[in-house]
N, C-alpha and C positions, 0 to 999 in steps of 0.2 A: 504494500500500500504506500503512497506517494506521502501520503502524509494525511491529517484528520480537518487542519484547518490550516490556511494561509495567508497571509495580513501583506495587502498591497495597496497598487493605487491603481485605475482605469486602464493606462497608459503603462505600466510596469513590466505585464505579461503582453506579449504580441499575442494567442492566441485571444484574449481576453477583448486586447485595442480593434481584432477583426469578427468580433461573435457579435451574430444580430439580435444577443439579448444584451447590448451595451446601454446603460441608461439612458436617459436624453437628459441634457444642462438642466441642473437648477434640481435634480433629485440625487442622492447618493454621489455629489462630487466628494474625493477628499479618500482617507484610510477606508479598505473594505477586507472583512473575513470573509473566507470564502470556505464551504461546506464544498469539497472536493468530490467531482463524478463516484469516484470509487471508493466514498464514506460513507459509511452508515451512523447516527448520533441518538440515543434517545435519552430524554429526561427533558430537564426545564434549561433553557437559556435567559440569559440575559444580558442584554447588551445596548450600549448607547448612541454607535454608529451605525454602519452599513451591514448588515448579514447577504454574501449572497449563498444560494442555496442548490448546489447542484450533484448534491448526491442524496440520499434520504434522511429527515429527521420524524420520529417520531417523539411526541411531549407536549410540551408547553413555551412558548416564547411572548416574553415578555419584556416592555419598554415604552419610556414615557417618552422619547426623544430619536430613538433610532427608527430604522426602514430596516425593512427585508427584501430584498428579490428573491423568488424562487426561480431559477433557472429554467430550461426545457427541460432539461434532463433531473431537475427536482422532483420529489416526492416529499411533500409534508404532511405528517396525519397528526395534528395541532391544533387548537386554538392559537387562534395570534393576537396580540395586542400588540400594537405599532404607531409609530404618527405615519408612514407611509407603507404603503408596499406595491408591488409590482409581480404581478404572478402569467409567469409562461408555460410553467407545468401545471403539475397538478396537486390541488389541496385539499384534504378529505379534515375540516375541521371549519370553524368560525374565522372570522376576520373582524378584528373591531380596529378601525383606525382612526387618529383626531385629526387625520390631513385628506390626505388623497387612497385611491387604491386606483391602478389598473390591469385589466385582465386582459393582458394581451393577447393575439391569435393564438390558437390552438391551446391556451391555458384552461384547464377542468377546477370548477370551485364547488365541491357537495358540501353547503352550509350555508352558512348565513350571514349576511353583511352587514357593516357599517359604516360610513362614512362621510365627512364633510360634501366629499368629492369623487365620483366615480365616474369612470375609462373604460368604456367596454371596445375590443374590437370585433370584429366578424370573425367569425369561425370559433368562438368562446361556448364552452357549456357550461352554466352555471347552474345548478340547482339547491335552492336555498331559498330565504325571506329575504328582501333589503331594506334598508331603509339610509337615507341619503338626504343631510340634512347641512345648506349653507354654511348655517351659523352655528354647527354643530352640537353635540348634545349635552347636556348637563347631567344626565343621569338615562338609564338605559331605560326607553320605551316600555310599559308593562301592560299586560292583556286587562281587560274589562272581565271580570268572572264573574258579572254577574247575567252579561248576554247568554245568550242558548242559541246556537247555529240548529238553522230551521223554524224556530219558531215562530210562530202564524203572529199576526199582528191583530 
């Protein structure tokens, strides 16, 4: 195995500076870990910068101030809490973010969303709830129990 994690910059790895899952400006500039093709991780993370994600993590990730990418070749079976993320692969878990989220082409999301700001592209399968709110949330959305689905008016 190459190794578990690896701390670089955009621009540092040539394979990295030519992958069509490179950020665009203005999200994840600056130091990024990187979850290696041929890693597997599970447990809880936490981190304050950039996670990218392109071998498998299952767990928990968690952060008030960092992003995640999950890669193409990512697998995450997580909840996320993040201020960004960016997902290419595929993520069998929740996503609650205080910025943005986008689900770029061919990326799989089975769960459920949140977020200031959401990015969908063509070719995305998402199955889940969303909910997508400008001015973002103060506290998490909660059902009415005391409706009944179906009932006659």
């Amino acid at each position: 195995m190459a190794g578990l994690f690896r701390r670089g910059t955009m621009v540092s790895d040539e394979r990295e500076k030519n992958s069509k899952s490179k950020k665009e400006v203005g999200m994840g500039e600056g130091n990024i870990t990187y979850l290696t093709p041929d890693a597997e991780f599970r447990g809880t993370i936490k981190f304050t910068r950039t996670l990218k994600i392109d071998g498998k993590f299952d767990g928990e990730m968690l952060t008030d101030e960092g992003e995640v990418i999950v890669g193409s070749t990512g697998v995450v079976k997580a909840n996320v809490k993040v201020k960004n993320a960016i997902v290419e692969g595929q993520v069998d878990g929740n996503i609650i973010a205080s910025e943005r989220v986008e689900l770029r082409k061919n990326a799989k999301l089975m769960g459920d969303l949140q977020a200031k700001t959401l990015v969908i592209d063509e070719g995305v399968i998402f199955v889940g709830k969303c909910s997508v709110h400008p001015e973002g949330f103060t506290e998490r959305p909660k059902m009415n129990e005391n409706k009944t689905a179906g009932k006659a008016l």
